[in-house]
C-alpha positions in Angstrom: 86.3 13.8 38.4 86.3 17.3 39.8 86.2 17.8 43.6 82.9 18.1 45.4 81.5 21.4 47.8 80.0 19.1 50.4 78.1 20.7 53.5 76.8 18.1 56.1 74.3 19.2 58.3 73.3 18.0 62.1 71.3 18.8 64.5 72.0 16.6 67.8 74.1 18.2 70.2 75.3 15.2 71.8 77.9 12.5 70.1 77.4 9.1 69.9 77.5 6.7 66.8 75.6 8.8 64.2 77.9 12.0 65.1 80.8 9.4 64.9 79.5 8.1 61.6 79.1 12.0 60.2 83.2 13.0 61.3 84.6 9.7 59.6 82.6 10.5 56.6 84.1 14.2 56.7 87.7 13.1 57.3 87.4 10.4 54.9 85.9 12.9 51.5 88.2 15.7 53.2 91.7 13.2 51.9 90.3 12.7 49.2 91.0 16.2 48.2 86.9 17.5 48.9 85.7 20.5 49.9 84.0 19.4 53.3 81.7 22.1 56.0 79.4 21.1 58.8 76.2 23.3 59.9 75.5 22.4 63.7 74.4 24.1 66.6 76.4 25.8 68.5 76.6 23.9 71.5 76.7 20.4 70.2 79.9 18.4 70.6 80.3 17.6 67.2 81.0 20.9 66.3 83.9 21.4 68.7 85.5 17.8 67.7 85.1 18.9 63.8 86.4 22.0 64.4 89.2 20.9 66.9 90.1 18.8 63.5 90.4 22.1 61.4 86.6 22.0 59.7 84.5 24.6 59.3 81.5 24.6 61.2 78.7 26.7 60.4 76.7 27.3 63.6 72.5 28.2 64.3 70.3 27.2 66.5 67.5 24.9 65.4 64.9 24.4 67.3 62.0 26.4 67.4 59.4 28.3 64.6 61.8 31.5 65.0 65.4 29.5 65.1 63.9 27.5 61.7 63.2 30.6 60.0 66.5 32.6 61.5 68.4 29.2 60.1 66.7 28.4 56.8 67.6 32.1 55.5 71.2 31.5 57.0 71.8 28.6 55.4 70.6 29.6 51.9 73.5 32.3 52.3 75.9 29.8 52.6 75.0 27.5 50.1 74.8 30.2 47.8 77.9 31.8 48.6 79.6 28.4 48.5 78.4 26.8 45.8 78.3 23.5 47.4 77.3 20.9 45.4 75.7 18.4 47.8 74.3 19.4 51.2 73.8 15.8 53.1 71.7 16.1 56.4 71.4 13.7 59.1 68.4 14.1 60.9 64.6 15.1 60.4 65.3 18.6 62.2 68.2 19.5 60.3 66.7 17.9 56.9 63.4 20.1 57.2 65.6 23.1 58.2 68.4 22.7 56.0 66.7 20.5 53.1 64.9 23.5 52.3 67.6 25.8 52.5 69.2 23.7 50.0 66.2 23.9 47.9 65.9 27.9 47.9 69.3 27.9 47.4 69.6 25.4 44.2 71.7 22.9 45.4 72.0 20.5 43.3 72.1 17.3 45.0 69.9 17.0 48.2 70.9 14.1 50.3 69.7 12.4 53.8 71.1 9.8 56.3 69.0 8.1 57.3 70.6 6.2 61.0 68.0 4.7 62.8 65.9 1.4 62.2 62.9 2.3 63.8 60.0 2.5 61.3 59.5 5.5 59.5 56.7 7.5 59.8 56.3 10.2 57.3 58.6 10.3 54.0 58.3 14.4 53.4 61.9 14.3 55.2 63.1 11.3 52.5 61.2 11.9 49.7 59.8 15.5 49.1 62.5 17.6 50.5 65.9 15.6 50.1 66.3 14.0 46.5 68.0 11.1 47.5 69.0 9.1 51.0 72.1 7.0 51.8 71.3 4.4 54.9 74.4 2.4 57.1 72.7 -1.1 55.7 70.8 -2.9 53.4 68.0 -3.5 56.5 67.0 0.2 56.5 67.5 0.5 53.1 64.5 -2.2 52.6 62.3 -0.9 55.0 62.6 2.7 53.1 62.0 0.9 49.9 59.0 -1.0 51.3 57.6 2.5 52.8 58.1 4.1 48.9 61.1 5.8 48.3 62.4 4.2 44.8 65.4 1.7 45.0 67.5 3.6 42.7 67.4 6.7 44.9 69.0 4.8 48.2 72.4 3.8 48.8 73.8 2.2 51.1 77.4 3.5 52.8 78.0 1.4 55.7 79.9 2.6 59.0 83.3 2.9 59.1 86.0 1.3 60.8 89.7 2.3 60.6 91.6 -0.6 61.2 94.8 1.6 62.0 93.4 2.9 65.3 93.1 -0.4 66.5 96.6 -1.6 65.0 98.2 1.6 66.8 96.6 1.5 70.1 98.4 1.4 73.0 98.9 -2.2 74.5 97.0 -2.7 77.8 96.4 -5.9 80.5 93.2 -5.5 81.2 93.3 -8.9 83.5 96.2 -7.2 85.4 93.9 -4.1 85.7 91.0 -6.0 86.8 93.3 -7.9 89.6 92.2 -11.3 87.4 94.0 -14.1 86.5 96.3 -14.3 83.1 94.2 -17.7 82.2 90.7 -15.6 82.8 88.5 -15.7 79.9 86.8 -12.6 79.2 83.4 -11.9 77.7 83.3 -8.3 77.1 80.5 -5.9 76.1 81.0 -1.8 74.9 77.6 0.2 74.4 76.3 2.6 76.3 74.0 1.4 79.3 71.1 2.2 77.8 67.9 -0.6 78.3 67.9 -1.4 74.4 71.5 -2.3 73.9 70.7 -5.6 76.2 72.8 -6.0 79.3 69.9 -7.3 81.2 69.8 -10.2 78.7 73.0 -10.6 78.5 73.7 -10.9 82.6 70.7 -12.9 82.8 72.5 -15.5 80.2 75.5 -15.6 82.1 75.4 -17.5 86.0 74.9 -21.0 85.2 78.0 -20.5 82.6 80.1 -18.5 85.8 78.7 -21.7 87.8 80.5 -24.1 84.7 83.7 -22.2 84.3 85.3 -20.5 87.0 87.9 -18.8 85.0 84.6 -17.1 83.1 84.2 -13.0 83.5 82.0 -10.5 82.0 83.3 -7.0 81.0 80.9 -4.1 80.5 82.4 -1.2 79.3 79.8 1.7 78.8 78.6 5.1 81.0 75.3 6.0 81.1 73.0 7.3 83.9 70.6 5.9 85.2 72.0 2.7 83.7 74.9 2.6 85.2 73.7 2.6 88.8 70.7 0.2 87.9 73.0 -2.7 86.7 75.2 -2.0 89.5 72.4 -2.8 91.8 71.3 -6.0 89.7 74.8 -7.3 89.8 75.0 -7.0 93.5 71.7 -8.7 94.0 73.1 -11.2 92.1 75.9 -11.5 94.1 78.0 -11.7 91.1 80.2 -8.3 91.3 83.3 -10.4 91.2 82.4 -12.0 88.3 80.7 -9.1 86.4 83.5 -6.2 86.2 81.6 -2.5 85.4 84.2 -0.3 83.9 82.1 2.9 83.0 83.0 4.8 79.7 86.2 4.7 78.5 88.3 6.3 76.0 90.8 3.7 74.8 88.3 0.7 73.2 90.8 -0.4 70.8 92.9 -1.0 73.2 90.3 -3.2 75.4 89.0 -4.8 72.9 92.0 -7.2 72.5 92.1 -8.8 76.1 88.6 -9.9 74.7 87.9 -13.3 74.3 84.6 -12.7 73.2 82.3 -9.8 72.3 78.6 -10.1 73.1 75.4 -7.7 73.2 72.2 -8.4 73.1 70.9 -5.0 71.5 67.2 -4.7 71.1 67.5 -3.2 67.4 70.3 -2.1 65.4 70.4 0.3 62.1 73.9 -1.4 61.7 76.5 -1.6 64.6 79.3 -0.4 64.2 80.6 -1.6 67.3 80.2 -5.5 65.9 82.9 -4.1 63.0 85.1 -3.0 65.9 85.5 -6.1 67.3 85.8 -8.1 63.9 88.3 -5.8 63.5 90.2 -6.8 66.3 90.0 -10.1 65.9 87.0 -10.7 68.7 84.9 -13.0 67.7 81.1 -12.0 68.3 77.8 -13.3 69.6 74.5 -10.6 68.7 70.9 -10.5 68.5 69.7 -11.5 64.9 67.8 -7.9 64.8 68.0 -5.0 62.8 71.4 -4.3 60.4 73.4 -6.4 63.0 73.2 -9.7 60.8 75.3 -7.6 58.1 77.7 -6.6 60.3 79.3 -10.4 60.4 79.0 -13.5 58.9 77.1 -16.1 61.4 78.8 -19.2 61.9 81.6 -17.8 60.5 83.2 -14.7 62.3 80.9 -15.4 65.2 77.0 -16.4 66.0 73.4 -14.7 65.7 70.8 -15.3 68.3 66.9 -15.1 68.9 66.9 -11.8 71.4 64.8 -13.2 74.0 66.4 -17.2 73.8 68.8 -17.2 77.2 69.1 -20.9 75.7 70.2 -20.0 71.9 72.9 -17.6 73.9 73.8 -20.0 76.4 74.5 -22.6 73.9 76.5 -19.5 71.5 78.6 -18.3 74.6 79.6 -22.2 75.5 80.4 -23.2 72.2 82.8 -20.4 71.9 84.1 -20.8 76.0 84.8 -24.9 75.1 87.4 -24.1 72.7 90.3 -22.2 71.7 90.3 -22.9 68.5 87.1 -22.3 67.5 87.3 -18.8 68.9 90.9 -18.1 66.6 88.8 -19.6 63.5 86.1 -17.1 64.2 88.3 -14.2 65.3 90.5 -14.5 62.2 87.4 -14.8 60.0 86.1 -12.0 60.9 89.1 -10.3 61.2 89.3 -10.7 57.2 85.7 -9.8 56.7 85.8 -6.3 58.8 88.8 -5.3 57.4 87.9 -5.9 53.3 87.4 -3.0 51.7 84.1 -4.0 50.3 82.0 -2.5 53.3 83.6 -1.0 56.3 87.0 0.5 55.8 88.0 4.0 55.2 88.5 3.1 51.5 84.8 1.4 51.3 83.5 4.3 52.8 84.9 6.9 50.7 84.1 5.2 47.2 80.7 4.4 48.3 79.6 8.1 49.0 82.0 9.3 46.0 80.0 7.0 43.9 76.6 7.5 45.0 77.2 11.9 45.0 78.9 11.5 41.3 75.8 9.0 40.4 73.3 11.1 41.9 74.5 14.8 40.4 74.6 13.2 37.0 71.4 12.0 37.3 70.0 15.3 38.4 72.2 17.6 36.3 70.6 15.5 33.0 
């Protein structure tokens, strides 16, 4: 099949796992010999990270009746000019903005992205200006089906998770680091400390298990203001601050993630979680809330356990199991070890020939 003109379009400015999702979707149709541009704003960091990676980034500003109109006419001109085949948006901003761009400029195939899995409110941004919508799981792919958008028109691409980076990452001692034992075992947690990804829950599920085990820790690895400072002060009230070890944001995860014994949070809602995959990856076995896409993310029982959100006993009873034995905790980490890396749903490989197949699929389709 011929190469593809692809233009993905964002509008955030700051990067977390959507923007992350949108450059290993680039990189990933870039090798495979694609044409691939970005239209961002300006300012946002995902335009100086895709274009620190040699991409062209178109650049407008988007907010604003003036900025829309400024951008809708701009972008026309460059789908025109480029003849891109698909133009895939990620947000409602950029989809209204550059959606219709993409419809006064005859694009052929129209796609959204849809990353959250908060309810949906109107489907003008799913169904009337985009022509078809790709989700990171089959949960938000059911709740768009149930709101009306036809099954045939959503696809799901989950996130991506290149096994390399973690294989190639630098070793670290994150015990030594932490002035800890070698036999300490480690419950670690990476999000950023926002109050939906959990670590209240979490922390409250932990003192009778730091009263059981002395050798038990909790790692929280994650920046974020005002959460940072909040938990701080919890964990002090708690008296537990040498037991609970806060190491803000960090920049070499794969490399943590292996001093891991286990990985647990306790996120509120989920469209997927990518950081679940991470830790498969790794060989962590895992412990989340059964919300959201998180229940697709593993295989409960198997790579690692599901629990009720608000049950401090369900996750109790989850972290013990896995803190009692050694073994179980190498049965779970190699299973989902396995699972993360098969290139049915999270790899580079899954990635790439589930958005190749859904774009060929879809311009077929529309092309008659």
């Amino acid at each position: 099949m011929r190469p593809l003109r692809i233009l993905h379009s964002e509008a955030a400015t700051s990067f977390g796992g959507q923007e992350n999702y949108i450059l290993r979707a680039m990189r990933i149709l870039r090798e495979r010999g694609h044409q691939v541009e970005a239209a961002c704003q300006p300012h946002a960091q995902l335009t100086g990270r895709l274009r620190d990676e040699g991409f062209v980034v178109h650049t407008l500003l988007m907010d604003g009746p003036a900025n829309y109109l400024r951008g809708v006419r701009q972008l026309r001109r460059v789908l025109r000019q480029g003849q891109f085949d698909v133009l895939n948006s990620h947000s409602r901003r950029d989809t209204m903005l550059a959606g219709v761009a993409g419809r006064l400029a005859g694009t052929p195939l129209i796609v959204r992205t849809r990353h959250l899995a908060k309810k949906v409110g109107s489907l003008m941004s799913y169904t009337i200006v985009p022509k078809r919508v790709i989700t990171p799981s089959d949960y938000v792919r059911d709740h768009l089906i149930e709101r009306g958008v036809k099954p045939e028109h959503v696809q799901v691409v989950y996130p991506c998770v290149d096994p390399s980076v973690i294989d190639s990452a630098p070793a670290l001692d994150l015990r030594a680091e932490l002035g800890l034992a070698s036999d300490s075992l480690l419950v670690g947690c990476v999000a950023v400390l926002r109050r939906e990804k959990g670590h209240r829950e979490l922390i409250a599920a932990m003192p009778p298990l730091f009263d059981r085990y002395p050798q038990l820790h909790l790692v929280l690895v994650g920046g974020g203001s005002p959460g940072y400072e909040q938990l701080q002060a919890l964990i002090a009230e708690l008296g537990l601050q040498k037991r609970i070890h806060m190491l803000g944001a960090r920049a070499d995860v794969p490399s943590i993630l292996p001093n891991l014994d286990i990985f647990a949070l306790a996120t509120h809602m989920e469209a997927s979680g990518t950081v679940f995959v991470e830790a498969g990856c790794a060989g962590i076995p895992v412990l989340g809330s059964r919300v959201g896409g998180v229940p697709e993310m593993m295989l409960d029982g198997r790579s690692g356990f599901l629990a009720d959100l608000h049950d401090l006993k369900q996750w109790r009873a989850a972290l013990e199991k896995m803190i009692q034995s050694t073994e179980l905790r190498q049965d779970l980490g190699a299973a989902g070890r396995l699972f993360c890396r098969s290139d049915e749903r999270f790899t580079p490989v899954a990635m790439g020939d589930r958005l190749e197949s859904a774009y060929y699929r879809w311009l077929k389709e529309l092309q008659g």
